[in-house]
C-alpha positions in Angstrom: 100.5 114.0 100.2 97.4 113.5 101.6 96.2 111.4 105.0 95.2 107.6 103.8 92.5 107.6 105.6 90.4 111.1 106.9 92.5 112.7 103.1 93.7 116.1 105.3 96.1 117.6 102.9 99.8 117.2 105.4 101.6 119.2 103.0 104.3 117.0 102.8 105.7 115.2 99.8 107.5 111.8 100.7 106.2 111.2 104.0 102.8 111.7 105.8 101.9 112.4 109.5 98.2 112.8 110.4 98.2 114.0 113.6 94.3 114.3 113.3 93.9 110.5 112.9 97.6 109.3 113.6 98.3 107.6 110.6 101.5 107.3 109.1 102.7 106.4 105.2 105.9 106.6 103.2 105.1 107.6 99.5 105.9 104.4 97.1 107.3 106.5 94.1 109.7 108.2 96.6 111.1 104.8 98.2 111.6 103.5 94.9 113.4 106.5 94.0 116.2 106.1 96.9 116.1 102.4 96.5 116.9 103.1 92.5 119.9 105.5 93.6 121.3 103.6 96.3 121.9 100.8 93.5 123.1 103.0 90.9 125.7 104.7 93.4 126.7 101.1 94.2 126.8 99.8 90.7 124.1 96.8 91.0 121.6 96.4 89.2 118.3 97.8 90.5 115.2 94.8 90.7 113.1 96.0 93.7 113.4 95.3 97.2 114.9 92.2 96.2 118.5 94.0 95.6 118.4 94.2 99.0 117.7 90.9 100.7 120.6 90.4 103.0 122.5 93.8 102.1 123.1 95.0 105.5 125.1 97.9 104.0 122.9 98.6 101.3 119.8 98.9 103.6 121.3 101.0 105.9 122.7 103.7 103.0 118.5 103.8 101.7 117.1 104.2 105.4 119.8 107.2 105.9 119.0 108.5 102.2 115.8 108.5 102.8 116.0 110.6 106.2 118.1 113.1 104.3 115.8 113.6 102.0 112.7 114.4 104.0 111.9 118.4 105.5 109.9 116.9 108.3 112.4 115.6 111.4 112.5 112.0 112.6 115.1 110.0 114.0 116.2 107.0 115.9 114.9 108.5 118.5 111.2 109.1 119.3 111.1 112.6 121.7 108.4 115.2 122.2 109.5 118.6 123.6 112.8 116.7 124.0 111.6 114.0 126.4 111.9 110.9 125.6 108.5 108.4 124.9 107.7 105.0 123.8 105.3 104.0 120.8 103.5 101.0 119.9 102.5 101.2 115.9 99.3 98.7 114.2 100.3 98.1 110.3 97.9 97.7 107.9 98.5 94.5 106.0 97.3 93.9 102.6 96.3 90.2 103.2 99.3 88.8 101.3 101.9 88.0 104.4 100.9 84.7 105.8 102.9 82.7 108.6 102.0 79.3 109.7 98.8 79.3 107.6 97.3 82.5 109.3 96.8 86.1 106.9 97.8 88.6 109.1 95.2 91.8 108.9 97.7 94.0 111.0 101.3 93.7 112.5 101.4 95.2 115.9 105.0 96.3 117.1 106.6 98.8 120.1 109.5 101.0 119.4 111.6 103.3 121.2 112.0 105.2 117.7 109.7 107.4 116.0 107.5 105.2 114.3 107.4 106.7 111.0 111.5 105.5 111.0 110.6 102.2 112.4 108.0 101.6 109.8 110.9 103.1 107.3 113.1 99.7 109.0 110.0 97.5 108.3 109.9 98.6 104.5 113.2 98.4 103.7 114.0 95.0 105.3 115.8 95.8 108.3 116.9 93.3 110.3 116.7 91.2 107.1 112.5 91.1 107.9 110.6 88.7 105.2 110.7 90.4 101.6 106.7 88.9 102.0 105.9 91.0 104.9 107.9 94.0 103.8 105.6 93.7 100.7 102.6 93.6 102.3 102.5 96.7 104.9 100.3 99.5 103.5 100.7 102.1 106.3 100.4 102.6 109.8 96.9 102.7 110.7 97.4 103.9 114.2 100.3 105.0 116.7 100.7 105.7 120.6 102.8 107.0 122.6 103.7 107.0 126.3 106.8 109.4 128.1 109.4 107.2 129.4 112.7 105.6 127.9 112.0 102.5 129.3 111.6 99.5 127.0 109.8 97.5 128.8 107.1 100.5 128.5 106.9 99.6 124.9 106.2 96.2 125.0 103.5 97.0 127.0 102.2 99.7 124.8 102.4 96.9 121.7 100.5 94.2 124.0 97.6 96.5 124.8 97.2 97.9 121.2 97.5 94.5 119.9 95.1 93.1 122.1 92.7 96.1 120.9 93.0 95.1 117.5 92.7 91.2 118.2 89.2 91.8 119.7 88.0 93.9 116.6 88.0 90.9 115.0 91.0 91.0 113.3 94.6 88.6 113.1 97.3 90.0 114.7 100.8 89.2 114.5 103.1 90.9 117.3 105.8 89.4 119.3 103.9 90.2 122.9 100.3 89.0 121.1 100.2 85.3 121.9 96.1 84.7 121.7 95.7 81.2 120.7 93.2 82.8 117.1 96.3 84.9 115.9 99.3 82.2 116.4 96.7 79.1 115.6 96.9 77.4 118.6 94.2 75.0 119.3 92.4 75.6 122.3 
């Protein structure tokens, strides 16, 4: 697999980490893959991400399959040299996702997880997230990270990195982002 965006080769097959430009993206074929054996070892009938819409269970049995499957660690928990940190993430959005009449360029979001497992949560409708906006995220464009274990740290992390991304111009939807452009309130 190569980066999505500066193409370094990350020698990786099903999930890529570019350090150099701190991007991250799950390969399609391999999600698909999972999502097509988590239906046949629960007997349903596979037709996309849509099997999954409200199937706590099955969700939960992809996200873990997928983990398994992958040589390169990431958990629930986001640590470097076994400390723990906090991470704001800015997904590219392909212009598809729309909420209250806005198109969303990126989705901004803070996370106490690695990201590359959050952004697995996003794609695979955790938290039973719009099917739309699951659709739409291409990868993540850019990640930071602060030490702490804190979650309050991470909200801030998402506010500032939204805010960065608001000013380039572009519509950002985030929980902490409440600039009247990006939620479409009049002035």
């Amino acid at each position: 697999m190569h980066c999505i965006t500066c193409k370094k080769d990350l020698k990786t097959k099903y999930l890529g980490i570019c350090e150099r430009c701190r991007t991250i993206t799950w390969s399609k074929k391999y999600l698909t893959k999972v999502l097509k054996a988590v239906c046949r070892e629960n007997k349903i009938e596979y037709s996309g991400l849509e099997s999954f819409v409200g199937q706590k269970i099955l969700i939960q049995q992809a996200i873990t399959k997928c983990i398994n499957g992958l040589v390169e660690p990431i958990s629930e928990t986001f640590e470097i040299d076994m400390i723990r940190h906090q991470s704001a993430y800015a997904i590219k959005l392909d212009k598809t996702w729309s909420k209250k009449g806005i198109v969303y360029d990126y989705y901004v979001g803070g996370t106490g997880k690695h990201p590359a497992y959050r952004f697995l949560e996003h794609l695979l409708l955790y938290k039973n997230a719009p099917i739309e906006r699951a659709n739409s995220m291409k990868y993540i464009e850019e990640f930071i990270w602060k030490k702490g274990s804190n979650s309050t740290l991470n909200y801030k992390l998402e506010e500032n990195l939204a805010k960065k991304y608001c000013k380039n111009g572009n519509f950002v939807y985030s929980d902490t982002h409440k600039c009247s452009k990006c939620r479409g309130l009049k002035k």
